[in-house]
C-alpha positions as CSV (number, residue, x, y, z in Angstrom):
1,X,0.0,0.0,0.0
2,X,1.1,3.3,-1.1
3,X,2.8,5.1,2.5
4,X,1.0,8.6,1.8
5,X,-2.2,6.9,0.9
6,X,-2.2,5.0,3.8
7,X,-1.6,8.0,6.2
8,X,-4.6,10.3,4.3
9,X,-6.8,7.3,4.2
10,X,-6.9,7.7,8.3
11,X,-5.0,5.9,10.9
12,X,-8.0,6.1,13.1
13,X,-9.8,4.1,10.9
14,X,-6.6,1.2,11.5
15,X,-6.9,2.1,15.3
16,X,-10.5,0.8,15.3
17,X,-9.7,-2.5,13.5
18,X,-6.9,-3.2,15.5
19,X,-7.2,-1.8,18.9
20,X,-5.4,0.6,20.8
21,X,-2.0,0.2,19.9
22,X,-0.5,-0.6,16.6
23,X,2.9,-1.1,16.3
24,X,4.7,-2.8,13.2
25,X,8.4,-3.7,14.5
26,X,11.6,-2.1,13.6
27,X,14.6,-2.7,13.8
28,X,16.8,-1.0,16.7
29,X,17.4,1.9,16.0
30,X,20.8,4.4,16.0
31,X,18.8,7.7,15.8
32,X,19.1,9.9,18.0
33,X,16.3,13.1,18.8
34,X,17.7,15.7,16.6
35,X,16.3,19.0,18.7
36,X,14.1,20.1,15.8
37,X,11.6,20.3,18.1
38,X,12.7,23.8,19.7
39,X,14.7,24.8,22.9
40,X,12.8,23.6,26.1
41,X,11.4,20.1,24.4
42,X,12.2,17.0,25.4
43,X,11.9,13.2,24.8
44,X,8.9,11.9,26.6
45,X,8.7,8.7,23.9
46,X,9.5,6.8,21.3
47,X,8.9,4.3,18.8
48,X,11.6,2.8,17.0
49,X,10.7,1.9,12.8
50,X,12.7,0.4,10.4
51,X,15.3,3.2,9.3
52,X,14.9,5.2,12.4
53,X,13.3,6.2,15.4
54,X,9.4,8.2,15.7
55,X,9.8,10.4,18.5
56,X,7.4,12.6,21.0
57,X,8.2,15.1,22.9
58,X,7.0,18.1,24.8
59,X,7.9,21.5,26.3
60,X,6.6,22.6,30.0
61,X,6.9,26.4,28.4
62,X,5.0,26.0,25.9
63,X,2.5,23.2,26.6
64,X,2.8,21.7,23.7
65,X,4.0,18.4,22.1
66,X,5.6,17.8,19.1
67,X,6.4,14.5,17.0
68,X,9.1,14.2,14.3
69,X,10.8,10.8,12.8
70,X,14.3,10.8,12.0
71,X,16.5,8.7,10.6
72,X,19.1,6.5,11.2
73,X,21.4,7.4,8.4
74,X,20.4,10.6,6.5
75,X,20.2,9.9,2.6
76,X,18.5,10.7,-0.5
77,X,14.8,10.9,0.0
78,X,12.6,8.8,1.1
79,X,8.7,8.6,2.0
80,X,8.5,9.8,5.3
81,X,5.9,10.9,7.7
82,X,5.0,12.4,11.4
83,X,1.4,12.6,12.8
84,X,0.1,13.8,16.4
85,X,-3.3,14.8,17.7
86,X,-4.9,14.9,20.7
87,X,-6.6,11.3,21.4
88,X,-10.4,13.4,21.8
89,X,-10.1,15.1,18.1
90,X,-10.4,13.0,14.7
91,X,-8.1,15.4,13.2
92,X,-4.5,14.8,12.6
93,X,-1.8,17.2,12.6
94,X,0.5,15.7,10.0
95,X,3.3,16.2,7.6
96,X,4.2,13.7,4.6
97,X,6.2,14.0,1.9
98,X,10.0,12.8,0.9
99,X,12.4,13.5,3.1
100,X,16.5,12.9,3.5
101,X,16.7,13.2,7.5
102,X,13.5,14.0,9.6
103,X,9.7,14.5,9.1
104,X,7.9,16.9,11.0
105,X,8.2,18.7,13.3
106,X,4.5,18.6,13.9
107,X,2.9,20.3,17.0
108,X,-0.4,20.0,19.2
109,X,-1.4,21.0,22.6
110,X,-3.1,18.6,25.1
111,X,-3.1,20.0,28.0
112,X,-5.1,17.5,30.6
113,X,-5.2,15.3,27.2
114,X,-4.0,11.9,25.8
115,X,-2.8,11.9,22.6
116,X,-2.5,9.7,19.2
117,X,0.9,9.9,17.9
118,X,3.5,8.4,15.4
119,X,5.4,8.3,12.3
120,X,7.2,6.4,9.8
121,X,9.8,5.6,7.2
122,X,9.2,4.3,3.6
123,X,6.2,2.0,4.7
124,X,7.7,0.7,8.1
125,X,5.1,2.7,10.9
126,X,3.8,3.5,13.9
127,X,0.9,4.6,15.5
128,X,0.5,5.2,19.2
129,X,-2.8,5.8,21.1
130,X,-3.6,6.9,24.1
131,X,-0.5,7.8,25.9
132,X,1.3,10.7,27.9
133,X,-2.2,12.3,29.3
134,X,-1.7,15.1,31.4
């Protein structure tokens, strides 16, 4: 299945079918959190994919989180994608395209929230639901 499709098709809709956590395995991963984020955000979790590692994270000045996938080794492009919204909304705060090094960053605030999150890397993906409420 085409990545992007797959992504504007709705990962809710995959979240219904398969529950409240779908996670297709990776191998380990080598990335690291590449700040892209912004000052004051931090790693709160992660997913690892094939290629490289989804990450969440979130700032205590700003309230907000912020998802971005990076890769492992930076290269030509690939499809690539980063998602986040908060767990109430059906809406998802995305960016898709081809990229060499990182997707997103994407932002959302959630404050007293859950929220739906995740990424992924030329097919290999993630979705997390549920998580970090606060």
């Amino acid at each position: 299945m085409d990545y992007r499709k797959m992504v504007a098709a709705g990962v809710a809709a995959t979240a219904l079918a398969l529950g409240s956590t779908l996670l297709i395995p990776g191998v380990a991963s080598a990335a690291a959190y590449n700040g892209v984020c912004g000052s004051g955000y931090g790693v709160v979790n992660h997913r690892d994919v094939s290629g490289g590692t989804v990450y969440l994270t979130y700032s205590g000045g700003t309230g907000k989180n912020c998802v971005v996938t990076v890769r492992n080794s930076p290269g030509a492009k690939l499809s690539m994608g980063a998602w986040l919204k908060k767990s109430s909304d059906s809406a998802w705060q995305q960016d898709v395209g081809d990229y060499g090094t990182y997707a997103g960053p994407v932002y959302r605030s959630a404050t007293g929230e859950c929220v739906d999150w995740g990424g992924g890397i030329s097919g290999s993906d993630v979705t997390v639901y549920r998580t970090n409420c606060g």
